[in-house]
C-alpha positions, 0 to 999 in steps of 0.5 A: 500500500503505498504512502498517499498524501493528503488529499481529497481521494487520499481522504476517500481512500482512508475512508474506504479502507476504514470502513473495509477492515470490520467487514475483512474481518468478518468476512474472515471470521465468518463460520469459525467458531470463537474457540478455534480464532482464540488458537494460534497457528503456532506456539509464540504466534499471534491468534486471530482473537489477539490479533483483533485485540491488537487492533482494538488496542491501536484504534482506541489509542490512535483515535483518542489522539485523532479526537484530542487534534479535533478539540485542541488547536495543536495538542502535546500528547504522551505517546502511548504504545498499544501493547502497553494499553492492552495490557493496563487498560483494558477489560476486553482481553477476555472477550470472544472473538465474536464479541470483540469483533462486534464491538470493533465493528460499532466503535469503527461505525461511530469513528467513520460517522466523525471522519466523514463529517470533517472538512479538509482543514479538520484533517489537516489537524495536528498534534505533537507526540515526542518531537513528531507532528502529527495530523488527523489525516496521518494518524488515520492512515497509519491505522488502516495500513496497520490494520490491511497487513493484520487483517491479511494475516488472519486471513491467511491464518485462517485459510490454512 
């Protein structure tokens, strides 16, 4: 996938991509029971659940930066890992896939609601996180070229 720049399509392909991943992962998941997408192909690997996890961890992490750009003109923030988060913050590790998913699906429906109502100066937006700017735009493309590789990774998890 490569690097767009800000633009209108680049906008409508951000758009696009966000609102694939919960149907990629639906698509993927579909017919699998929760017990078989809480195993991992191999010993030290990633399951598909842990997989999702993963994702739920970066969207609520890099979402919470996106609407911090939206309230304040140009914000410092901590930069927070999502592998810290998942392990400190968060109750859903011990939810199904199924579940896990369904919520993904509704916060990413809720997301997409507020980034199809932003103007272009709105997703120009920034913020500072160490000594890296930051924008609304590039925030969001980080998270759905972050979520295209872990979703062809299920995928292939469990087309073997």
């Amino acid at each position: 996938m490569a690097v767009i720049n800000m633009s209108e399509a680049g906008i409508a392909e951000a758009l696009a991509l966000a609102e694939a991943t919960p149907q990629r992962l639906a698509a993927s998941s579909a017919g699998r029971d929760d017990t078989h997408l809480s195993e991992p192909p191999a010993p030290g690997e990633w399951s598909p659940l842990e997989i999702l996890n993963h994702l739920r961890a970066c969207e609520e992490v890099w979402m919470h930066s996106v609407h911090t750009m939206l309230a304040h003109h140009n914000p410092r923030l901590q930069e927070t890992h999502p592998r810290q988060w998942i392990k400190t913050a968060t109750p859903y590790t011990a939810q199904p896939f199924t579940k896990g998913l369904r919520v993904f699906t509704l916060r990413r429906e809720a997301l997409l609601i507020t980034l199809r109502g932003l103007s272009t100066t709105d997703w120009a937006r920034e913020c500072r996180i160490k000594q890296k700017t930051h924008t609304v735009f590039s925030h969001v493309w980080r998270m759905v070229q972050h979520e295209h590789i872990h979703c062809a990774e299920i995928e292939a998890i469990l087309r073997s």
